[in-house]
N, C-alpha and C positions, 0 to 999 in steps of 0.2 A: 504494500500500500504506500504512495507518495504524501505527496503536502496532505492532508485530513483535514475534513470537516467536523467538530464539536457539538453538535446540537442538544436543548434541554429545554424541559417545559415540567409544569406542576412539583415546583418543590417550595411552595408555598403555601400559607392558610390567611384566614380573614383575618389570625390571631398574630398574623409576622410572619418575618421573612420577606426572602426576595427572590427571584430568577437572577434579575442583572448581576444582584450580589452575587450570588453563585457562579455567574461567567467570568468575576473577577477573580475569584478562588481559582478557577480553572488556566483562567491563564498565568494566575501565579504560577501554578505548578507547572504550567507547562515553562513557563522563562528558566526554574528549577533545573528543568529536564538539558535545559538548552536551545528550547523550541522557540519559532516567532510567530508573531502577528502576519497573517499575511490576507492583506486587508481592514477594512472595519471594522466591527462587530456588529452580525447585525439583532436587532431589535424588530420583531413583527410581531403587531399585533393584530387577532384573529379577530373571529365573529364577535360582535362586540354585545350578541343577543341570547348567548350562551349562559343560560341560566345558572354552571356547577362554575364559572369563571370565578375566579377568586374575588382583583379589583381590574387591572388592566389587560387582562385576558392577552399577555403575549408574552410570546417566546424567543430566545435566543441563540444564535450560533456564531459559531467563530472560525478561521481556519486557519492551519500551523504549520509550518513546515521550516524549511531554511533560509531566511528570509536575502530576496535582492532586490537589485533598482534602489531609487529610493525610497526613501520613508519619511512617515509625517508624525507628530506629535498627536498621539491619541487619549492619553491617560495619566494618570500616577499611583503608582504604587509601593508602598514599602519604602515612600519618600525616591522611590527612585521614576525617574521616566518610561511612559508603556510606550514603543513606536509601532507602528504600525506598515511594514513593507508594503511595495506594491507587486512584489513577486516572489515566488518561492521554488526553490527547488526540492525534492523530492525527502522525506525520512526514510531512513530504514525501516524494513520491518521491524525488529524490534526495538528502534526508537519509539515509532508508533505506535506498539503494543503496550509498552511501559508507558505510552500519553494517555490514553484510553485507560489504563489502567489509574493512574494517577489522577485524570480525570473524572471517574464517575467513585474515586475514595470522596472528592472537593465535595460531590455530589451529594452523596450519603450522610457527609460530615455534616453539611450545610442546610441539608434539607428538614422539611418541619413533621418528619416521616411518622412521630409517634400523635398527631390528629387525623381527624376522621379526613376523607377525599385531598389528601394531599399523597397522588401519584405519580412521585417523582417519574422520569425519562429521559434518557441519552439515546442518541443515535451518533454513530460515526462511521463516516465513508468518505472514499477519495472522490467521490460522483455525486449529482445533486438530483431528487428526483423530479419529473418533468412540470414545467408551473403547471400547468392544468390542477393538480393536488392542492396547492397553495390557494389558488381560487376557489376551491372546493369548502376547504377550511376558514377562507373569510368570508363564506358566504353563506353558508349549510350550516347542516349539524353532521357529523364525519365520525364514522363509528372505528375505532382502533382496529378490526378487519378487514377494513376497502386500506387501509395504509398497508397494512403487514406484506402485503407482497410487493409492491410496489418499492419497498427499501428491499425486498428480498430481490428485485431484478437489478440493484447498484452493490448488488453483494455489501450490504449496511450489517455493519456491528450492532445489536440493540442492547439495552440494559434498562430494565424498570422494576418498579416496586408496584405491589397493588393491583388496577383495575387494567394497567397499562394503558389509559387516556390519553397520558401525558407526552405517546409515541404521534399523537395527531399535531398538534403544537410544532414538539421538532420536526416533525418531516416538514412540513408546510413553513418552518423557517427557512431550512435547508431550500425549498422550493421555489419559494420568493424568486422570480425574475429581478426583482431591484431597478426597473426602468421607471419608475417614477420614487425619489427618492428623497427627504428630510431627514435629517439629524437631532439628536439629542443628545446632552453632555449632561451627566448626569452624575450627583456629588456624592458620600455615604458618610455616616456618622460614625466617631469615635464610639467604640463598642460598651462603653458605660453611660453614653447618653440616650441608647436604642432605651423608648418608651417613655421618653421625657419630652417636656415640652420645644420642640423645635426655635429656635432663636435664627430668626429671619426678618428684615427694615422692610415693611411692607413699600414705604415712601422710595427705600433705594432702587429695589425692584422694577416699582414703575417708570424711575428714570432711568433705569438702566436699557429699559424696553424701548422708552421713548427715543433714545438713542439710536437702538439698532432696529430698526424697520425688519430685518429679517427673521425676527424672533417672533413665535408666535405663540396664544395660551399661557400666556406670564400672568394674567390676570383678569377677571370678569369686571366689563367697562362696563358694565349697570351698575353690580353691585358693587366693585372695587375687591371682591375677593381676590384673594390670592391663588394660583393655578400652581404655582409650580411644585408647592411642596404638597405630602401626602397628608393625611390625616390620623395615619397607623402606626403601630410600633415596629413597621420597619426600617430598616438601617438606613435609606432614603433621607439627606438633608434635604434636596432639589434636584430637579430637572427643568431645561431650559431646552426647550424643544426650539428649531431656528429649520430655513432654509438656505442655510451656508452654513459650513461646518464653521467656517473661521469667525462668521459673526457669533457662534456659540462661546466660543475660545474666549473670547474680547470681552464678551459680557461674565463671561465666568472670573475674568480675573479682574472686573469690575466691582463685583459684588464684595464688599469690604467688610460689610456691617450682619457679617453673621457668625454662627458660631464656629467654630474653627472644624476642618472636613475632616476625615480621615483618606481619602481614595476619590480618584473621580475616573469615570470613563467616555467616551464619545461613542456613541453607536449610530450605525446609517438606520432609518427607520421608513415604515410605510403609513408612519402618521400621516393625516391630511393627504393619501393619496383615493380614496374613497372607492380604495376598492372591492370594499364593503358593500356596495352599490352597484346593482345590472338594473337594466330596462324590466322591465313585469308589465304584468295587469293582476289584480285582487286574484282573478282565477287560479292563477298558477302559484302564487306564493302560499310556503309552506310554513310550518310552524320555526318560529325563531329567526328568521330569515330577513334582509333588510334589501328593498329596492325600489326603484324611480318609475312611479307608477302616475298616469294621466287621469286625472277624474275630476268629478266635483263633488265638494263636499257640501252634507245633507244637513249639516247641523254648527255650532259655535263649537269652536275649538276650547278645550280643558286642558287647563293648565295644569300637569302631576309636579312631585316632587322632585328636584334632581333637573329640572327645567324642558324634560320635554313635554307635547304636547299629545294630545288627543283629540280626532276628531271623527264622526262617524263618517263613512263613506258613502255616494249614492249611487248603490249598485244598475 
């Protein structure tokens, strides 16, 4: 097997935890090994109608190998610099074997395995499975048996706990085409501050947005809420989701007035690419499923909680 793909999904609960974080373990261990970055990392997130989703229903992959060409400033870790190549040359097999390995110990270690539906998932292969699958998954509901052969024709490594769900996530990372693409730089907290109140300048934030036009979801212009940070005891200080990686960058090393990070990482992401979204009509849409349907509507739209809307349809 040459350079390898990373993939993981479901090692989180409502209770804590993270995926991203877990991508970061991963590639510690892989820097350990001797392994690089080769690329971004990426970040996808799925069906977003997915009732067993945790909070941001996505998954991660990454890929390793020996890194060449250039490389770009992607992260920090362990106080030292993540880069990120833009090519790579081949592992040994048992280089490989030993990343795979050392990657799904990060996995186990990190995961929040002893609550209920938290189904950890890795997959690793030198080959991506075809997007078709990836569309599938942010579109549907995608049952861990329509994926299972479909890594089994990329000759895919798997490893799961549990219900094995969490093989739909990774494959459909793994799948992602990436031709429409956003970023996110995303920071993590000192491990004694997980579950305490977040220390973020709501006022710095907004000028900080104000600034960079290419940043996007920093905060709600109605109510002045805050977007970027979570509201869980996950390891999460912020995210700054942008459409330029470097306007990420710039804002990230603007934000002065918070509390000191532990780790940050950049991922390419398919936020804001909606493709979550196909053409329908009522007819055909199935349960949980999200798309761009022509009608008129038969009644005043209801405001739920959380800001979307409802409205009846006139079939």
């Amino acid at each position: 097997m040459g350079a390898i793909w990373i993939a993981l999904d479901d090692t989180d609960s409502p209770q804590g935890g993270c995926t991203t974080y877990v991508l970061t373990e991963v590639i510690r261990a892989a820097r350990d090994l001797g392994c690089d970055l080769i690329g971004l990392p990426r970040l996808v997130r799925l069906n977003p109608n997915i009732p067993w989703k945790t909070r941001g229903n996505a998954a991660l992959a990454a890929r390793f190998g020996r890194g060449t060409g250039s490389r770009q400033l992607v992260g920090r870790l362990d106080d030292r610099p993540v880069w990120a190549h833009a090519h790579g040359r081949r592992l040994s097999d048992g280089e490989a074997a030993g990343l795979r390995e050392a990657a799904w110990g990060r996995v186990l270690a990190h995961s929040r395995t002893g609550e209920p539906d938290t189904d950890p998932a890795m997959v690793a292969a030198a080959r991506r499975p075809p997007p078709a699958l990836y569309f599938r998954a942010v579109q549907t509901v995608v049952d861990p048996a329509e994926v299972e052969p479909r890594l089994a024709e990329i000759g895919a490594e798997v490893r799961t706990l549990g219900s094995r769900r969490g093989l739909v996530g990774a494959a459909a990372a793994l799948a992602w085409p990436g031709r429409r693409t956003t970023f996110e730089l995303i920071t993590y907290r000192h491990p004694d501050r997980w579950g305490t109140e977040r220390i973020i300048d709501p006022d710095e934030v907004r000028s900080v947005a104000a600034r960079h036009p290419e940043l996007f979801l920093c905060y709600d212009r109605r109510t002045r809420r805050l977007l970027v940070a979570p509201h869980t005891a996950c390891p999460i200080l912020y995210g700054l989701r942008a459409t330029d990686l470097r306007a990420a960058r710039s804002a990230h090393r603007e934000l002065t007035r918070t509390e000191p990070w532990e780790r940050w990482l950049l991922f390419t992401t398919n936020q804001g690419s909606g493709d979550h979204l196909r053409p329908g009509t009522f007819a055909d849409l199935g349960p949980y499923e999200s798309a761009v349907v022509v009608g008129r509507v038969a009644g005043d739209p209801i405001a739920r909680p959380g800001g979307p809307c409802r409205a009846p349809p006139d079939r």
